[in-house]
N, CA, C and O of each residue as an XYZ file, in Angstrom:
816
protein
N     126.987    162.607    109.082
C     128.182    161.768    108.856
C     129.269    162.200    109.828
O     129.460    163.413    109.748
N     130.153    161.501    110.850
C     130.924    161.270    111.322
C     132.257    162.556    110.823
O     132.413    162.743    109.617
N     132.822    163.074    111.478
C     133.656    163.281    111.118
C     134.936    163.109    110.547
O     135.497    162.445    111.419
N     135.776    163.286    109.620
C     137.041    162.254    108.944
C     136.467    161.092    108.395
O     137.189    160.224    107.904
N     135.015    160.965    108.432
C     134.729    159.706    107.732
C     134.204    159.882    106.235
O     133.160    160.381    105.816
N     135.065    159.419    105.709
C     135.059    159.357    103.885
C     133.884    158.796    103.476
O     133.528    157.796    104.100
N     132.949    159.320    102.277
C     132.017    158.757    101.631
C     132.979    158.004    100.523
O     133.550    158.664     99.655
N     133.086    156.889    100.598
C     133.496    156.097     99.197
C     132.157    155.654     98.029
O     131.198    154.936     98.312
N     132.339    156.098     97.117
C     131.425    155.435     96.087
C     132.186    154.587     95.097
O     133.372    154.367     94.850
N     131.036    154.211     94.640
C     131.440    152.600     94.082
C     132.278    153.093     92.409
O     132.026    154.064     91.696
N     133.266    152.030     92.225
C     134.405    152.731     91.284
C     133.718    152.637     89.823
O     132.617    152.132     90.039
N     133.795    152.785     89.000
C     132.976    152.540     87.663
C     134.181    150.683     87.386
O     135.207    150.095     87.731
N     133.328    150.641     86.787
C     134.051    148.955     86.288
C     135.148    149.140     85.302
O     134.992    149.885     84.335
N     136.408    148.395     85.542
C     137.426    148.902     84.873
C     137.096    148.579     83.216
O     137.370    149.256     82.225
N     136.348    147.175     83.345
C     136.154    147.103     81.778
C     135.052    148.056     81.044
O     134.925    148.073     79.820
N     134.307    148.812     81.899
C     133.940    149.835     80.816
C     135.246    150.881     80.196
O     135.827    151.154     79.146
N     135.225    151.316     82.035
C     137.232    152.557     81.299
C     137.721    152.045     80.042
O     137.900    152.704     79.018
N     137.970    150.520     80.249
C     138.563    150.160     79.347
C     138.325    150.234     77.980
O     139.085    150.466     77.040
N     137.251    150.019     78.030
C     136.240    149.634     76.290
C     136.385    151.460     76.186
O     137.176    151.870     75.336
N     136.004    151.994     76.619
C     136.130    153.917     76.386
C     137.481    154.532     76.081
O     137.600    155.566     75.424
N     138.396    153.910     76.541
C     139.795    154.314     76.140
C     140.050    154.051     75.131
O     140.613    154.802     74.334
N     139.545    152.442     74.838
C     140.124    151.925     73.395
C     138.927    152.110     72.485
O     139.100    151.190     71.685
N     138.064    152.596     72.197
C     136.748    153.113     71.395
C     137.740    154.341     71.062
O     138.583    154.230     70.172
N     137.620    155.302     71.683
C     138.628    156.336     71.411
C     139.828    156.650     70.879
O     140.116    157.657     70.232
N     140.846    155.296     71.330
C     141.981    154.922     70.320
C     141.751    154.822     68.652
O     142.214    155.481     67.721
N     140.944    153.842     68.710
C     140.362    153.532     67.454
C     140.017    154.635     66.343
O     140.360    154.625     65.161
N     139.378    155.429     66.911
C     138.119    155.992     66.666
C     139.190    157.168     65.894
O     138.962    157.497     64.730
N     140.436    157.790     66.708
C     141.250    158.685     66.624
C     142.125    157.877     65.682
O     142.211    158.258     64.515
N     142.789    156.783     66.086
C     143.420    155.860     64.572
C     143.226    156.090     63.165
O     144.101    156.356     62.341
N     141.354    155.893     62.875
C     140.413    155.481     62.080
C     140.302    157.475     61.659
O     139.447    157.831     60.848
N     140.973    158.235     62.127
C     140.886    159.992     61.682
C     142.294    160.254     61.161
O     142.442    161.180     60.363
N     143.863    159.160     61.726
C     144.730    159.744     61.106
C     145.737    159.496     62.129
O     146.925    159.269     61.898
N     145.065    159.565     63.526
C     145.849    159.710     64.685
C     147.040    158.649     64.938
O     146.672    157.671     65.590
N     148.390    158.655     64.550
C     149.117    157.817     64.324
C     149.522    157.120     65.644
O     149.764    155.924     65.802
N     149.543    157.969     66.427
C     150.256    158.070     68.131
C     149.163    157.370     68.908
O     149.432    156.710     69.912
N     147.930    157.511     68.447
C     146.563    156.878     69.145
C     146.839    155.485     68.269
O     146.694    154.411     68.853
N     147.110    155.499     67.312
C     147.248    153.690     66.615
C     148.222    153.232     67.689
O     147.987    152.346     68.510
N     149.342    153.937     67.590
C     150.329    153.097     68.161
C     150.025    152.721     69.319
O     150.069    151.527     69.618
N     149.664    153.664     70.179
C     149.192    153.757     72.017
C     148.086    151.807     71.985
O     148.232    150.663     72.415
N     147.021    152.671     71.123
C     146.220    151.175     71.006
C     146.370    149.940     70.683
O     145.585    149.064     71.046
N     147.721    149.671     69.736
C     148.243    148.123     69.544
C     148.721    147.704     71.033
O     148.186    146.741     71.583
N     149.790    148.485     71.702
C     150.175    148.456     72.347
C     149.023    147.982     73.350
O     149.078    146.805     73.706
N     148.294    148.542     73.694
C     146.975    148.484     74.991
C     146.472    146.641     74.471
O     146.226    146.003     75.494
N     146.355    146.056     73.595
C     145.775    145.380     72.652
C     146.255    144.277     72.966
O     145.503    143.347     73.259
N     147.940    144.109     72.973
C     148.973    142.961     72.764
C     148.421    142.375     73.955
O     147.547    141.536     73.741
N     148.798    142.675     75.526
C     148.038    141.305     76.696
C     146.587    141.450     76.667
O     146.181    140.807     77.635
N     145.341    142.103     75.885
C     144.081    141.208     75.591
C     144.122    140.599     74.691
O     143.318    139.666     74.708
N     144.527    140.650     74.111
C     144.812    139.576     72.882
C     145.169    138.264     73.426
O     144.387    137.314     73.459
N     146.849    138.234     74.018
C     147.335    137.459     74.301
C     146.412    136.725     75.440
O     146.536    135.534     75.157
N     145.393    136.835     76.788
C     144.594    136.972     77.333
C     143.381    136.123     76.927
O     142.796    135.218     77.522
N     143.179    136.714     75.688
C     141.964    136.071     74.687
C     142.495    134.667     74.411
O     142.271    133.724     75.170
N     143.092    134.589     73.474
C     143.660    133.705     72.773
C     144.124    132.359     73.900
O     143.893    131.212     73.516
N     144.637    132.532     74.988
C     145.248    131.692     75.783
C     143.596    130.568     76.261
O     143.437    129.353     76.381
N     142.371    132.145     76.453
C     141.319    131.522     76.651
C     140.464    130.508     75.580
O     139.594    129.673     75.823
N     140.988    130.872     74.483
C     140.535    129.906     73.738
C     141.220    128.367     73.228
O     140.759    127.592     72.389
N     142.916    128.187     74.336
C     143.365    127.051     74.323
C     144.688    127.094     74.141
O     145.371    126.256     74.729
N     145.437    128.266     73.127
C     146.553    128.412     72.358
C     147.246    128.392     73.780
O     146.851    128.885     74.836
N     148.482    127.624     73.475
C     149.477    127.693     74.075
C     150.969    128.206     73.583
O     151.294    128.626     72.472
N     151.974    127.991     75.080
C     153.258    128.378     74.726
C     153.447    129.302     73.740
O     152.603    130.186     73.601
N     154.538    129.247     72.932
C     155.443    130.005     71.168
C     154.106    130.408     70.427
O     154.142    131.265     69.544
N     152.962    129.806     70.778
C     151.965    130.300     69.640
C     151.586    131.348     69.874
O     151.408    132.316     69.136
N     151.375    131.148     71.414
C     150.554    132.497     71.645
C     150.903    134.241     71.020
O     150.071    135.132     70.847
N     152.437    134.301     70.778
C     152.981    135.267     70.695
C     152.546    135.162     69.290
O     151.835    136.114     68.965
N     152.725    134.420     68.490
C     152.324    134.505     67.374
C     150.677    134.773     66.431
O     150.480    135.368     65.372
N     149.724    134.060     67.343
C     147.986    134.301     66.959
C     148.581    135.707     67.417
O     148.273    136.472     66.503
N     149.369    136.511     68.503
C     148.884    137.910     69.431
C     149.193    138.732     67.452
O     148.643    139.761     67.059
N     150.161    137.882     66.631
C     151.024    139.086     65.839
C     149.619    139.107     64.390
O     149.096    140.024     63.757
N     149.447    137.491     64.381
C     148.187    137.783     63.405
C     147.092    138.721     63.698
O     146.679    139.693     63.065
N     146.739    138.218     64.765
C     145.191    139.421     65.267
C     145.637    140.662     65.268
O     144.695    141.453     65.311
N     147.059    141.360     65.227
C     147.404    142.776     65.434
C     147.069    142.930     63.439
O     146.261    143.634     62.834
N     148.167    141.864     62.901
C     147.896    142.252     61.328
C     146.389    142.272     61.265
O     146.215    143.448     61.586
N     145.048    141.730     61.052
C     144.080    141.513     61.108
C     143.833    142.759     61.540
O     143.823    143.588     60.630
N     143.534    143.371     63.131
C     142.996    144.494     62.984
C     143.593    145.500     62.457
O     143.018    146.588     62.487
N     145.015    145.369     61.789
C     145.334    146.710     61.361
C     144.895    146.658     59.499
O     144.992    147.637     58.759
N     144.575    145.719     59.206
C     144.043    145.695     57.493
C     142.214    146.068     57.641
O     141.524    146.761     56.893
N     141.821    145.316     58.880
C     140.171    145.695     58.783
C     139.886    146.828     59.982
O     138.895    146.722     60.703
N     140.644    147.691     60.098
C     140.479    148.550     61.171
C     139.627    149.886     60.621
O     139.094    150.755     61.310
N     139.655    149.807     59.601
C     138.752    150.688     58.708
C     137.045    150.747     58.593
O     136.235    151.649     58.381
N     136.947    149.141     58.875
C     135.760    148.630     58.786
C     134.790    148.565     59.993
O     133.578    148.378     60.106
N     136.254    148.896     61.216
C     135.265    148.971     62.608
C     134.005    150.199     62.426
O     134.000    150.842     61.376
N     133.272    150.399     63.168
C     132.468    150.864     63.765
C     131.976    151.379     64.569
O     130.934    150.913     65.031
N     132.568    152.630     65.095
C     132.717    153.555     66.308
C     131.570    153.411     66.975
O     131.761    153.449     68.191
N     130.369    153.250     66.645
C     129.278    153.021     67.233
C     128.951    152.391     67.914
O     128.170    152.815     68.767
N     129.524    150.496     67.924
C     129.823    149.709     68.534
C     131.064    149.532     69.130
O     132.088    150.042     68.676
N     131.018    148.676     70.352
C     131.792    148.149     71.185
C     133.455    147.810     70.715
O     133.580    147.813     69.490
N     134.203    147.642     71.162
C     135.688    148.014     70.863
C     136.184    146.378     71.332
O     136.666    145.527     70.585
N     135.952    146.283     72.517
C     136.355    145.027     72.906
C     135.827    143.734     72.416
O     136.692    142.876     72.236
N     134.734    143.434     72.186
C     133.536    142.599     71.169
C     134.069    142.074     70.031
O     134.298    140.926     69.651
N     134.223    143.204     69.552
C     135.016    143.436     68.163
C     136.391    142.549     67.831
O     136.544    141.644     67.011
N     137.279    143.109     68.719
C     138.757    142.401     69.205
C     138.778    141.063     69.535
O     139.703    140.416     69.045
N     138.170    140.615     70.083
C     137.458    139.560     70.746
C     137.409    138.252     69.683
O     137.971    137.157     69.633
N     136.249    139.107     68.715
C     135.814    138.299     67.316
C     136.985    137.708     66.823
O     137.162    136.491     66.876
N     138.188    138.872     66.118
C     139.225    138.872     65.251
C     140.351    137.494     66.290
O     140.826    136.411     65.950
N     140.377    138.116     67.327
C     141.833    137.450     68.459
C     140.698    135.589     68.140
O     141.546    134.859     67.628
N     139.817    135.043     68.211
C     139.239    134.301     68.346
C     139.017    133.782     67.228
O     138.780    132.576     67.165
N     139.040    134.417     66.320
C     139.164    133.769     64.924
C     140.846    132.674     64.477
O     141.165    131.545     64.103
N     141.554    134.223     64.918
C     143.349    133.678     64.740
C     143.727    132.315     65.400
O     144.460    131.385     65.064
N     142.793    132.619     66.660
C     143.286    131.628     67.699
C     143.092    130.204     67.391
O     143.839    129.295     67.754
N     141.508    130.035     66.351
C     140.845    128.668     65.739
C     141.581    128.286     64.437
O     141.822    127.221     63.870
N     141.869    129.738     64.165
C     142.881    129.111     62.816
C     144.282    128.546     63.435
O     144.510    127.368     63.161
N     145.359    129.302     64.322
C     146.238    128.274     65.404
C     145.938    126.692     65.789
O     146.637    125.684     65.686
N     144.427    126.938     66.338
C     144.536    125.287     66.855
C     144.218    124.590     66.017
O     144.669    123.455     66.168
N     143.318    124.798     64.711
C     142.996    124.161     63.647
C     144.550    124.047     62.803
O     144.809    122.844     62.768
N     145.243    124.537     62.378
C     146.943    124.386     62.027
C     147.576    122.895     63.104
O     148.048    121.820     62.733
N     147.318    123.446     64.533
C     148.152    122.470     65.176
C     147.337    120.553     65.016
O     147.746    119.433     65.321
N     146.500    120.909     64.602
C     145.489    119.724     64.311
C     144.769    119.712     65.878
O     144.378    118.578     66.153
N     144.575    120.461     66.686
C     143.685    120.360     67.939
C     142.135    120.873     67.417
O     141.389    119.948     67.738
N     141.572    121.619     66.954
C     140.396    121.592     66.782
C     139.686    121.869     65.193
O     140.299    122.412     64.274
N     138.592    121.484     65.128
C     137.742    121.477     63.644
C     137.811    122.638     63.073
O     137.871    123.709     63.676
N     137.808    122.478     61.813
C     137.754    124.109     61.176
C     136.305    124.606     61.406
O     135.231    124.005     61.421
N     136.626    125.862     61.575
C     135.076    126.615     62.215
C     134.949    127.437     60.839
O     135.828    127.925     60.128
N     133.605    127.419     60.714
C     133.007    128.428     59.517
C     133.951    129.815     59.592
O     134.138    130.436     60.638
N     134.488    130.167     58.338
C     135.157    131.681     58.460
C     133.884    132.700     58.334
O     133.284    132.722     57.259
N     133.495    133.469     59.309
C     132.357    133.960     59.777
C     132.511    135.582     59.525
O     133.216    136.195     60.326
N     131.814    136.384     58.331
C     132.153    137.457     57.934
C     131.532    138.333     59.493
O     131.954    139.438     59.833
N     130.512    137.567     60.240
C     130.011    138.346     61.215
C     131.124    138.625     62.387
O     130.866    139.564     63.140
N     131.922    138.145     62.534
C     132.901    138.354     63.681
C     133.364    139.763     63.179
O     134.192    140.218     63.969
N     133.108    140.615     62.122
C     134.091    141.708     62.110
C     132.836    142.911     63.061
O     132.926    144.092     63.397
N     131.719    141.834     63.222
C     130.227    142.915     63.603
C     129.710    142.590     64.801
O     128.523    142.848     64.996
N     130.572    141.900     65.938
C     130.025    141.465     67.690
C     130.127    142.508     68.151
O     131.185    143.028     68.505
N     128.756    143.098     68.236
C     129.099    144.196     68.877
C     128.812    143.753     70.418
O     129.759    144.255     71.024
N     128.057    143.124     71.294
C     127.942    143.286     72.696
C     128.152    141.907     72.928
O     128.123    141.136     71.969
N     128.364    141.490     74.088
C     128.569    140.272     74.680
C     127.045    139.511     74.825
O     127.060    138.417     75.390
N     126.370    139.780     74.577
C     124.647    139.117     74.856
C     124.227    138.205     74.414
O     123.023    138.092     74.181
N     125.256    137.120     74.124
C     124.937    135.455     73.697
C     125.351    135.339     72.542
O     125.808    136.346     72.001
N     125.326    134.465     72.043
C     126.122    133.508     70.530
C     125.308    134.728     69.262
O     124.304    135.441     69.269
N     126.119    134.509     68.551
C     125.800    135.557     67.628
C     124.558    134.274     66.443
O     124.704    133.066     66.261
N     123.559    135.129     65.936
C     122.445    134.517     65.066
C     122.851    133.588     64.339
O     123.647    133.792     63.422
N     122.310    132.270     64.666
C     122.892    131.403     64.254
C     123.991    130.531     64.485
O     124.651    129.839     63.710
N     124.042    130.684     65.562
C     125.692    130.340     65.832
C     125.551    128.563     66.558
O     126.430    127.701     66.583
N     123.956    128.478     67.139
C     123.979    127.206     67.039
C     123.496    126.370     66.617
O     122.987    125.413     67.199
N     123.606    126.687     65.019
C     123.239    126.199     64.088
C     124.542    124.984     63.918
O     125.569    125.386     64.466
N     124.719    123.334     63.150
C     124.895    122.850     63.018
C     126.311    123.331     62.119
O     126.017    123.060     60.954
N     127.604    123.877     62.139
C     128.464    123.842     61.615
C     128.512    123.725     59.798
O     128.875    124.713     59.160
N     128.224    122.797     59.284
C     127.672    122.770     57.862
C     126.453    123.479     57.739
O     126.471    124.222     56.758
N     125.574    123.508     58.282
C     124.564    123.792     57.932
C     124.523    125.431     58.156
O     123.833    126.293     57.611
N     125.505    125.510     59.144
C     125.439    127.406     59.339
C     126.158    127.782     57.722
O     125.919    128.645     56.877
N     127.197    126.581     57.828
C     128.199    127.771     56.560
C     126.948    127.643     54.930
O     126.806    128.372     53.949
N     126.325    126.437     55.343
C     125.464    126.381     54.095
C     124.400    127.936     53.738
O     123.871    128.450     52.751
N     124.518    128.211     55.177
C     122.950    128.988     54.941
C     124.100    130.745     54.933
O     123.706    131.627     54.170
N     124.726    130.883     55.352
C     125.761    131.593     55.275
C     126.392    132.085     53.584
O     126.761    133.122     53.032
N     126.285    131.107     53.351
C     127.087    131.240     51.528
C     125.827    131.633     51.165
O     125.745    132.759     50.676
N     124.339    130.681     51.336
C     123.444    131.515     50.248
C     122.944    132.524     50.988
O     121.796    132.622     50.553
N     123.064    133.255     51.747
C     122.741    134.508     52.294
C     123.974    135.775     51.478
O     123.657    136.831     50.930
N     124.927    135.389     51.597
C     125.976    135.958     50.946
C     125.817    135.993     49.342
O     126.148    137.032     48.773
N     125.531    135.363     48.901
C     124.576    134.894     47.446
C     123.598    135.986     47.027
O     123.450    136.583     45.960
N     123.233    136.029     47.719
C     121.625    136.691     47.913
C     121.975    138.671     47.923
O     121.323    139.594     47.436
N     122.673    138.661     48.345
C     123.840    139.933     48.406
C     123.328    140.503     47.523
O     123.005    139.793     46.571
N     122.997    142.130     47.421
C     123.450    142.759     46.272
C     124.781    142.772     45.924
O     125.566    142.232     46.703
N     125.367    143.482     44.504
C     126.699    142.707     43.665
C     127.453    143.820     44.857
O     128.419    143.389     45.486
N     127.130    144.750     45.027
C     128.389    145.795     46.114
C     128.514    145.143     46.813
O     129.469    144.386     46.639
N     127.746    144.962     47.984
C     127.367    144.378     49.278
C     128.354    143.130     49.147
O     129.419    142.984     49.747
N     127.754    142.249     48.212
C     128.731    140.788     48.016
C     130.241    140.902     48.006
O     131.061    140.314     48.712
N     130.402    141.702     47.142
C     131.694    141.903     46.359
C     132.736    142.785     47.588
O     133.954    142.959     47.553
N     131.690    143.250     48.674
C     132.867    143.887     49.948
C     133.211    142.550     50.799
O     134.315    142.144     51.161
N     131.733    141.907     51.039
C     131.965    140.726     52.065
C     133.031    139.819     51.883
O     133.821    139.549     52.788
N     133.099    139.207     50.434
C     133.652    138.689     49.990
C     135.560    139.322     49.985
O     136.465    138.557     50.321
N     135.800    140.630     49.592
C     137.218    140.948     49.657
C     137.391    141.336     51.377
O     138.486    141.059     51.867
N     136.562    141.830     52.091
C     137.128    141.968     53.437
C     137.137    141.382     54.311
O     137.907    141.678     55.224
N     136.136    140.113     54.420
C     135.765    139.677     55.670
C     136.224    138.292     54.730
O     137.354    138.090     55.173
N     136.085    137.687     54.134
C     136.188    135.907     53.432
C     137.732    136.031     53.005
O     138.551    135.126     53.165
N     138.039    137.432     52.374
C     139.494    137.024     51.798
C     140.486    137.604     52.381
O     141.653    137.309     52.124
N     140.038    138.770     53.494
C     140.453    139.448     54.523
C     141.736    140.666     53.494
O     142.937    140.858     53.685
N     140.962    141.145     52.638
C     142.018    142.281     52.103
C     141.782    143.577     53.245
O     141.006    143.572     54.200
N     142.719    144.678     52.809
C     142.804    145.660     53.432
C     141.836    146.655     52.828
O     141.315    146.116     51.851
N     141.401    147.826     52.997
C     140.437    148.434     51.951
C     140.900    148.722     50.829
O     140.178    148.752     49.833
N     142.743    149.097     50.780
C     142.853    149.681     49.799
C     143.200    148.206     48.680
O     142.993    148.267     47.468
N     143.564    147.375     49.145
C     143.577    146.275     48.065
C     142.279    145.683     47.825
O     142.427    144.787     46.994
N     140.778    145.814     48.275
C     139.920    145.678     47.968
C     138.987    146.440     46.818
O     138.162    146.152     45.951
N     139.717    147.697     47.425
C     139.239    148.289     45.994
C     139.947    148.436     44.816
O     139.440    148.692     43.724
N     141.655    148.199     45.146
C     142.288    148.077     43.422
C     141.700    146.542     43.198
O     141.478    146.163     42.048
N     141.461    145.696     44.297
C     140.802    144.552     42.844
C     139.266    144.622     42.359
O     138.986    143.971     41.353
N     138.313    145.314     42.956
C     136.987    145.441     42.943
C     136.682    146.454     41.868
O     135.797    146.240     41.039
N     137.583    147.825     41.873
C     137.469    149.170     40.963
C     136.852    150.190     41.846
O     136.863    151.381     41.534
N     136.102    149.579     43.375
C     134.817    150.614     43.812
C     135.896    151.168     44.790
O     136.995    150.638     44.956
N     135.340    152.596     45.586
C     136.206    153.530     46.315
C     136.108    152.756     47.708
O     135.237    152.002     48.143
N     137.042    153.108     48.131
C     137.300    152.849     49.628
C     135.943    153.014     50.615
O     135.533    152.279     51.514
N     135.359    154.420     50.019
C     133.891    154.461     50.482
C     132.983    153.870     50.859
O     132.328    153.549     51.851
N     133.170    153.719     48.881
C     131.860    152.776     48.629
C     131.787    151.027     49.357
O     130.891    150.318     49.815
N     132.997    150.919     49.174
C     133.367    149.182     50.126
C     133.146    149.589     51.688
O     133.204    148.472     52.203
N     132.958    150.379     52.613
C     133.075    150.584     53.514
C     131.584    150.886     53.869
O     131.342    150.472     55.003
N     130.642    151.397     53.347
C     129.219    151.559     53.021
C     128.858    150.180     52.577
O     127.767    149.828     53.028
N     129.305    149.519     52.014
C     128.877    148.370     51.705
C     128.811    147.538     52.516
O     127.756    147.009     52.867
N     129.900    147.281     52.947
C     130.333    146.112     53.981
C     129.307    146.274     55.145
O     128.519    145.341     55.297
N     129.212    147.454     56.072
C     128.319    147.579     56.704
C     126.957    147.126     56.470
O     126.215    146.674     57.343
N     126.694    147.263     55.333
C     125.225    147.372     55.321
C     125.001    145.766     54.706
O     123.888    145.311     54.967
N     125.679    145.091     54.127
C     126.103    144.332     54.377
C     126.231    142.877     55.357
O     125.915    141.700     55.190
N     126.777    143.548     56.287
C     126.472    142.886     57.616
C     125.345    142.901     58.586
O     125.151    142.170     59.557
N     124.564    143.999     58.063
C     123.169    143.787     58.628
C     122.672    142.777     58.146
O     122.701    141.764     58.845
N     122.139    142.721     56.993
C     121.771    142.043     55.652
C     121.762    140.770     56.752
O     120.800    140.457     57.453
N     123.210    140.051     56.724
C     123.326    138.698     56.813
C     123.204    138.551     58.358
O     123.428    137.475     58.913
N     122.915    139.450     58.894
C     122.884    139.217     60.639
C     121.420    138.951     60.734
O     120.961    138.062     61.451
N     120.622    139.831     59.913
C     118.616    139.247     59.482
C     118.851    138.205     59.532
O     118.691    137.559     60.568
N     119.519    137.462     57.924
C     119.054    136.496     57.673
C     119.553    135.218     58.308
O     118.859    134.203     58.375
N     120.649    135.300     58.720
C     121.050    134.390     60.056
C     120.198    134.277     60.993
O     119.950    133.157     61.440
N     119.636    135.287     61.434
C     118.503    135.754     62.581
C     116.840    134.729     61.984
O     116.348    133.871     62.717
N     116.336    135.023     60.808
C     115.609    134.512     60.638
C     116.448    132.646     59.951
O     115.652    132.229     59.110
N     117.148    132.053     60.036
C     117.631    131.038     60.033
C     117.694    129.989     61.638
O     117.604    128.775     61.818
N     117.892    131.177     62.594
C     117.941    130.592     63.677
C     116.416    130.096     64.279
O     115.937    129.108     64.835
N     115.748    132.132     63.548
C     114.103    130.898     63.968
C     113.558    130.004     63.414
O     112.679    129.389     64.019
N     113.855    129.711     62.304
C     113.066    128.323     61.487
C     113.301    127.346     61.772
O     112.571    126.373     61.588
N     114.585    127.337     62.398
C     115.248    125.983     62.961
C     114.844    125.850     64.450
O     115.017    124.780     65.033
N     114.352    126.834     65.018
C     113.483    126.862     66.696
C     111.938    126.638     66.473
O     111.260    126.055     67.320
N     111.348    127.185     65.152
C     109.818    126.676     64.847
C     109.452    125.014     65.459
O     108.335    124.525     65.288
């Protein structure tokens, strides 16, 4: 090699840095870390705002879906999943707010309230089921949720359908913060199967 001549190697992709910084925010949040919550709303507010714009929201709203999706992840932030993806996740919630915005402004259809958005973990195509027929997803959706054991049901139902926080899930449920948090997870496997086997019967 030349002299004074620099080996440059190739930079890592900012959106991994990114997803690793805020996995870590979280992760430290989700232990106590108050200063890591705060750091991470903060990091949060222009993907959000970012997100949301991509899904249509305009002008005065935008600031507003940015304030729901912050409430949103700060009531189900308990429920994340260090294991999985950080941005995915965010993604789900900012994209949910954003359909409930344009569905308010009368611009688009109400979309199934989808307990799986609290569980995207990677970007690798439409989540199981997803192009399933609108009625017919939320149909097969409720009796999958049905089908629930009574824990399992009884988390889906207060965190992800009625969107409580853990601790108001369990003063209305009686079960520990734990136990709803063990639940919910396992939970969301449950209905990610049976979505999964919904999508193939309808490809048979």
């Amino acid at each position: 090699m030349a002299s004074g001549t620099a080996l440059i190697m190739p930079a890592q992709p900012m959106a991994s840095s990114e997803e690793a910084s805020l996995r870590a925010a979280m992760t430290a949040a989700q232990n106590g870390d108050a200063a890591a919550y705060r750091a991470l709303l903060r990091l949060c507010v222009p993907l959000i705002s970012a997100m949301v714009r991509a899904k249509g929201v305009r002008g005065a709203a935008v600031d507003d879906v940015v304030q729901e999706t912050l409430l949103t992840v700060h009531r189900a932030r308990a429920t994340y999943d260090p294991s999985r993806p950080f941005l995915p996740w965010l993604r789900a919630i900012a994209q949910r707010r954003a359909i409930d915005a344009l569905r308010r402004a009368g611009r688009r259809p109400r979309e199934v309230h989808d307990p799986l958005a609290y569980e995207a973990g990677v970007d690798d195509g439409p989540l199981p089921g997803q192009a399933l027929d609108v009625g017919e997803r939320g149909r097969i959706l409720a009796a999958a949720v049905a089908q629930l054991p009574e824990g399992q049901r009884q988390a889906i139902e207060q965190i992800a359908l009625r969107e409580l926080s853990l601790d108001e899930a369990s003063a209305s449920t009686g079960r520990t913060k734990g136990a709803l948090k063990v639940n919910f997870h396992r939970a969301l496997k449950a209905l990610r199967t049976s979505l999964s086997s919904a999508k193939g019967d309808t490809d048979a």
